[in-house]
C-alpha positions as semicolon CSV with decimal commas, in nm:
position;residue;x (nm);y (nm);z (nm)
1;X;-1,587;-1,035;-1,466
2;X;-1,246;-1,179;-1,439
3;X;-1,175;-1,409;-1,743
4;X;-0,837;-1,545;-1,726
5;X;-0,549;-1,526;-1,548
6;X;-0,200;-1,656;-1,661
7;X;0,119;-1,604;-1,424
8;X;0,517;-1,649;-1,500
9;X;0,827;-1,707;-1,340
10;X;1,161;-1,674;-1,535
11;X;1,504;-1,704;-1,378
12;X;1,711;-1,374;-1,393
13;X;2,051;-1,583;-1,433
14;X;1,920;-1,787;-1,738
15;X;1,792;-1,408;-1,911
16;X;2,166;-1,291;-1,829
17;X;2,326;-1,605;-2,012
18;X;2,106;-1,510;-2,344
19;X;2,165;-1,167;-2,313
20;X;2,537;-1,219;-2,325
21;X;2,522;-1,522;-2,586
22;X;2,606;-1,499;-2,949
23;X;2,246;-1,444;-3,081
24;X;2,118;-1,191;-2,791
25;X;2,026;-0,947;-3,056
26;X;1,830;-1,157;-3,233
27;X;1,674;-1,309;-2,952
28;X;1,619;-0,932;-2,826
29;X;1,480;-0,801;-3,156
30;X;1,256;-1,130;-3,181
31;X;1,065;-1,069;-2,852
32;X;1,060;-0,700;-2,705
33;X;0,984;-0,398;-2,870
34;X;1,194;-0,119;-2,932
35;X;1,039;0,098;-2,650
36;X;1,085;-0,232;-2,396
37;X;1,499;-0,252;-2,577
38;X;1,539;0,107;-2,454
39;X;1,323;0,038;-2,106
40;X;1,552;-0,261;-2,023
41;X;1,889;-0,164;-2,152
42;X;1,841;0,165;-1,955
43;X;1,751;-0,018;-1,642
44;X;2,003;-0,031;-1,315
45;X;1,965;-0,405;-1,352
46;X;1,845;-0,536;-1,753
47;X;1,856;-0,834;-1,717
48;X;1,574;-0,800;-1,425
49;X;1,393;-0,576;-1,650
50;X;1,422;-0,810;-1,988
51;X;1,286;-1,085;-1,731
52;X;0,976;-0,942;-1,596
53;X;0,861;-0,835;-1,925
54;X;0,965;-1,189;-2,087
55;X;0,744;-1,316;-1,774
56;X;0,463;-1,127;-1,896
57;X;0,417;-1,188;-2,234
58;X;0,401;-1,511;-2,087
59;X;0,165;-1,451;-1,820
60;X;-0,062;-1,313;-2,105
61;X;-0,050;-1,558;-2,376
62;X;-0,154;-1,827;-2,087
63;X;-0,463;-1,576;-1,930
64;X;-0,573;-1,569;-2,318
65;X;-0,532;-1,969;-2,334
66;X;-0,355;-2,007;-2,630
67;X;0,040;-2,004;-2,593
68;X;0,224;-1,869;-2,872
69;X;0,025;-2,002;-3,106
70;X;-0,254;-1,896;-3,372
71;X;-0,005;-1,653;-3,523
72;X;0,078;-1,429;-3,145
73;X;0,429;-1,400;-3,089
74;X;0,589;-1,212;-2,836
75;X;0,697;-0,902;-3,012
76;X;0,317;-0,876;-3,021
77;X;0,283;-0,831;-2,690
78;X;0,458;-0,520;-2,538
79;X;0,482;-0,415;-2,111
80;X;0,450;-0,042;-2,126
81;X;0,607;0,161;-1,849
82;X;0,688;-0,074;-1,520
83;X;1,016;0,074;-1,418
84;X;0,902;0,381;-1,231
85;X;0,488;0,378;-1,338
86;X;0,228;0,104;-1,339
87;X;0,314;-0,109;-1,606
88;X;0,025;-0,195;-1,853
89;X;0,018;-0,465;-2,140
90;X;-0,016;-0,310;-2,522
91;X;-0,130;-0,575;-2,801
92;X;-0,085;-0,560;-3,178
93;X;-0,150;-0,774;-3,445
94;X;-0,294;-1,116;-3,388
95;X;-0,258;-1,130;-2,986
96;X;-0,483;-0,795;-2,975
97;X;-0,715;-0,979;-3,235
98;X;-0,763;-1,274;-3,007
99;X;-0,826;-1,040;-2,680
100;X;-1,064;-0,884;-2,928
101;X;-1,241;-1,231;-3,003
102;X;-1,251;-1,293;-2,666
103;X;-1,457;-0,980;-2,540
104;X;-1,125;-0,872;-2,334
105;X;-1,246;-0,496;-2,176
106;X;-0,918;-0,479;-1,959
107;X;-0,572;-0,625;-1,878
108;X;-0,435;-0,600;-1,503
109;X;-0,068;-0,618;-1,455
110;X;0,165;-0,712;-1,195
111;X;0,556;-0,744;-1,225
112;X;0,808;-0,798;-0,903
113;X;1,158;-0,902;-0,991
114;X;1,454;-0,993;-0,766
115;X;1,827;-1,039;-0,843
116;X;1,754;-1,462;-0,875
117;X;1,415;-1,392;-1,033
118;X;1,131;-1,236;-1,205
119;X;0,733;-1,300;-1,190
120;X;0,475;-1,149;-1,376
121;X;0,079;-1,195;-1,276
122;X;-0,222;-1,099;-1,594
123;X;-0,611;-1,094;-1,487
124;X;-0,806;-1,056;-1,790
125;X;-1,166;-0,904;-1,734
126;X;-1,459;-0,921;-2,006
């Protein structure tokens, strides 16, 4: 049974300007995980690749309902594979306890990305 769905647009051109502004690192460190860093930095295009994952952590924190709020932050939310493979969603911490909460069995993942823009789509099933 599907229950929720969250989707996410982010402009490539706005990921490039924080990727080249003084506190990309921190901003980098703050919301992708080390395997997305090395996923996106090795990338043809990164800042495509930094956007469709920033578009679904997104997508997922709006399918669960709750923003980033109730202690999930993005760094807790991690796009696994994507480039080359189907990309699935991995949770820690207090995102995977709220899927938990909420009886989530499975998380279905879509990404696209162009040079002007990246979408992510999340169906949550219980």
């Amino acid at each position: 049974m599907i229950f929720g769905v969250g989707i996410d647009l982010v402009d490539v051109s706005r990921m490039e300007r924080v990727l080249q502004g003084r506190s990309a690192k921190r901003f980098i460190d703050r919301v992708f995980t080390e395997e997305e860093i090395v996923t996106c930095t090795t990338a043809p295009h990164p800042a495509q690749a930094y956007s469709a994952r920033f578009a679904a952590k997104e997508a997922v924190v709006k399918a669960l309902g709750t923003g980033f709020s109730r202690g999930i932050t993005p760094g807790q939310i991690a796009v696994v594979g994507g480039e080359r493979t189907r990309p699935t969603i991995r949770l820690a911490g207090s995102a995977l306890r709220q899927a938990q909460t909420m009886r989530v069995s499975a998380i279905h993942l879509s990404l696209t990305h162009t040079p002007q823009s990246a979408a992510a789509m999340v169906v949550l099933e219980n």
